[in-house]
C-alpha positions in Angstrom: 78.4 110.8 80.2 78.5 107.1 81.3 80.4 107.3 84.0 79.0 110.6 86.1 78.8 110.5 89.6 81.5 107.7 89.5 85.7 108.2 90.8 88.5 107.1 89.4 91.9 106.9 90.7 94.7 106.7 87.6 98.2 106.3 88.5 101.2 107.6 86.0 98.5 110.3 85.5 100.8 112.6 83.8 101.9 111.2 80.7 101.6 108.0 78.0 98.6 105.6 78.8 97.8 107.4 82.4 97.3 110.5 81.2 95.4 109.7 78.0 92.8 107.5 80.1 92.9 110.1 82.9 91.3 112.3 79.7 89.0 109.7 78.5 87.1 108.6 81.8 86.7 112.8 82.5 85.2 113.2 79.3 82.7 110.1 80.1 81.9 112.2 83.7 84.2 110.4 85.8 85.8 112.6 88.3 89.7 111.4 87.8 92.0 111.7 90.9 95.3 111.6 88.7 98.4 110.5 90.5 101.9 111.1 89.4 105.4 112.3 90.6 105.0 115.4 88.1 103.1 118.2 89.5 103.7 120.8 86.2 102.2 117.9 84.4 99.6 117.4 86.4 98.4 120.9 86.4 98.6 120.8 82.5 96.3 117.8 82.8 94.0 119.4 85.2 93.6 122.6 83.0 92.8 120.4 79.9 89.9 117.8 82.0 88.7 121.5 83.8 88.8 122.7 79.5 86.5 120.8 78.5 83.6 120.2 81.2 85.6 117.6 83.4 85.8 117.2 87.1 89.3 116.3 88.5 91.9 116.3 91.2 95.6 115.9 90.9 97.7 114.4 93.5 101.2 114.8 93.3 102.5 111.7 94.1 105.2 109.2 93.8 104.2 105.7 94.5 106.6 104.3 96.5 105.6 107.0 98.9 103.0 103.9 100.6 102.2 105.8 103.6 100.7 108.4 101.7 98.7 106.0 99.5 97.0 105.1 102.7 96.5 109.1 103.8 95.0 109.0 100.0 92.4 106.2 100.9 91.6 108.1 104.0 90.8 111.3 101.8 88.8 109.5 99.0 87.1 108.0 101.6 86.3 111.5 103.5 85.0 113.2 100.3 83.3 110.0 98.5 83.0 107.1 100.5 83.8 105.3 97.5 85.9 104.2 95.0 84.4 103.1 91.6 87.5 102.6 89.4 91.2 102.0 90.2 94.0 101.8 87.6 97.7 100.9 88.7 99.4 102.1 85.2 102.6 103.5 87.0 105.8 101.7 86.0 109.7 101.6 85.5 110.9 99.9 82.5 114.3 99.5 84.7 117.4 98.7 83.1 118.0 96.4 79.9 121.0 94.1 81.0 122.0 90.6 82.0 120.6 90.0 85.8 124.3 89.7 87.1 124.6 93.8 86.6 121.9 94.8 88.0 122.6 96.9 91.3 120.4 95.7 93.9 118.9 99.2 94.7 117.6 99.2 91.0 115.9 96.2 91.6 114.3 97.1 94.8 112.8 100.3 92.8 111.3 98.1 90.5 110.0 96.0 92.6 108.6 99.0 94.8 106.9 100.9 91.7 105.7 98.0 89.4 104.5 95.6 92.4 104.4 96.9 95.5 102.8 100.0 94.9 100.1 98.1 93.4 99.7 95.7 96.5 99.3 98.9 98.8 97.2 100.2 96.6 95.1 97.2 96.7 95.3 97.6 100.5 94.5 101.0 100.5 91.3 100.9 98.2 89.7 97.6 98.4 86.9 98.7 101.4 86.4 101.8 98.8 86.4 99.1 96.1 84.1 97.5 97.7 81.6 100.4 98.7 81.4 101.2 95.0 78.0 99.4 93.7 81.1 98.3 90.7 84.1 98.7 91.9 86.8 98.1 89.1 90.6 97.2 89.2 92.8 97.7 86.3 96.9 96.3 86.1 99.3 97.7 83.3 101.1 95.0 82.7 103.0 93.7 79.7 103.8 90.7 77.7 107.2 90.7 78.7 105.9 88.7 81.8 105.6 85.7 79.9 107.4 86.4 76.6 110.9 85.7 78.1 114.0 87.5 76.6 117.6 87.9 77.5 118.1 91.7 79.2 114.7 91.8 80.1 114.5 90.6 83.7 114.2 93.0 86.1 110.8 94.3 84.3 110.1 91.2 83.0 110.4 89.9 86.7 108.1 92.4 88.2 105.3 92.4 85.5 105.3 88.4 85.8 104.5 89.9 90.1 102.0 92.3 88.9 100.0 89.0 87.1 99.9 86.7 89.7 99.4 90.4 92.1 96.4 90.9 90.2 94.9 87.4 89.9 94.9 86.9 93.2 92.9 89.8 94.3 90.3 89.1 91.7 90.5 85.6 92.9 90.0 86.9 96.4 86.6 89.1 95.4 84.9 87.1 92.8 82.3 86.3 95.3 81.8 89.8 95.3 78.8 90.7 92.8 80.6 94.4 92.4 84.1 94.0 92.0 85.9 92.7 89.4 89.9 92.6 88.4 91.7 92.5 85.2 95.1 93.0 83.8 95.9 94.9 80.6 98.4 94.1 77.9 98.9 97.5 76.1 101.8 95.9 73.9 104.0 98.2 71.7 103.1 102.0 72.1 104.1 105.3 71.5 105.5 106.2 74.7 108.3 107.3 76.3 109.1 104.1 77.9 109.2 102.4 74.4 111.3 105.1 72.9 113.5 104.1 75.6 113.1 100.6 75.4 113.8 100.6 71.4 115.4 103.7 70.5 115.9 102.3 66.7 112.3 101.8 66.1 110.3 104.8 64.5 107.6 105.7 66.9 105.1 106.4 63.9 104.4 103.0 63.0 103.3 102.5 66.9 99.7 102.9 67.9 99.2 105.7 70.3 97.7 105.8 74.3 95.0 107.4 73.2 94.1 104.8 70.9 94.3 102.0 74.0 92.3 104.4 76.1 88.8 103.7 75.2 89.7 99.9 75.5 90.6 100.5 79.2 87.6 102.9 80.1 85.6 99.4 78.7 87.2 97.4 81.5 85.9 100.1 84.1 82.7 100.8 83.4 79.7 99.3 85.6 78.8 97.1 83.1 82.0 94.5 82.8 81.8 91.4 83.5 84.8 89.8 83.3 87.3 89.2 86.2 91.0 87.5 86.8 91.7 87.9 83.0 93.9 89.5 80.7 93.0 92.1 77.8 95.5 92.0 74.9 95.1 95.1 73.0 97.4 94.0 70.2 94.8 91.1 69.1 92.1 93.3 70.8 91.1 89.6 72.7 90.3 88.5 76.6 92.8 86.1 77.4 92.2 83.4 80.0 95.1 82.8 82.1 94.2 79.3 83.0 
């Protein structure tokens, strides 16, 4: 139980990567407040966490819904007065086509879930961040942000935000003895989104969240180091963006 007495807040709680590190950090201690759009799947979560010894609370959520991310702060801060971990996981893959067809409300959604639900997190949490005695920041992003393909740049676009998003708020606290920022690389998984993404490819030669999930509850616990980096969990390596 490494992480008892600590909070997490997971977003995309529900399903794929969220959910399975929702499950890991409760079965270290952590008390998970799980965010997603899907309350059924939420409570199905909750029941599993509450299964098995776990603390939790679900919150559901969508994202874009910003003022409500700041009511959220307010509530963590009521209850806790802290925030120890904070995982923006929640994305859109978007749609797969040359950048002349995108419609310009897809785009704005994109932009809205992958980046600027992140940032208001950011704004939301960083005082709780800070209160923690190790406040961590996680950022699903994806290779796509710098491995440049045609059809791919609406989420390629906003992942390429979430980077330079995320680097600049661990730039921003790494005078900060207890905070510390990284991005996350999960590569090719078994989720929904990748079925999406390449319906031809068999999903049983594809790693699984739960596999990635211990690698992520690393990057939160108290004793990280590392800050303004990226973790690649296909070569398992910390990447320096410089």
């Amino acid at each position: 139980m490494t992480l008892e007495g600590r909070v997490a807040l997971v977003t995309g709680a529900s399903r794929g990567i969220g959910r399975a590190l929702a499950v890991a950090l409760a079965r270290e201690g952590a008390h998970v407040v799980a965010l997603a759009r899907g309350q059924g799947a939420l409570e199905f979560l909750y029941d599993e966490i509450v299964g098995f010894g776990g603390q939790a609370t679900i919150v559901p959520l969508d994202v874009t819904e910003f003022d409500n991310l700041d009511r959220l702060g307010a509530c963590i801060h009521e209850r806790w007065k802290k925030l120890d971990m904070l995982v923006g996981n929640a994305g859109l893959l978007g749609p797969v086509t040359p950048l002349p067809h995108v419609d310009p409300p897809q785009w704005s959604r994109l932009f809205d879930v992958n980046v600027t639900a992140n940032w208001r997190l950011i704004r939301a949490m960083d005082v709780l961040l800070r209160a923690s005695d190790a406040g961590r920041a996680v950022f699903v992003t994806s290779g796509a942000a710098h491995r440049i393909k045609p059809y791919w740049g609406p989420y390629a676009v906003t992942k390429a935000a979430l980077n330079a998003l995320g680097r600049t708020y661990a730039a921003e606290t790494q005078n900060t003895s207890q905070v510390k920022v990284m991005l996350a690389n999960p590569g090719p998984l078994r989720t929904q989104m990748r079925a999406a993404a390449m319906p031809g490819e068999d999903p049983m030669t594809l790693r699984t969240p739960e596999d990635l999930a211990p690698k992520l509850v690393a990057l939160c616990r108290p004793d990280w180091s590392e800050t303004g980096k990226l973790y690649d969990f296909p070569t398992d390596s910390i990447i320096d963006f410089a």
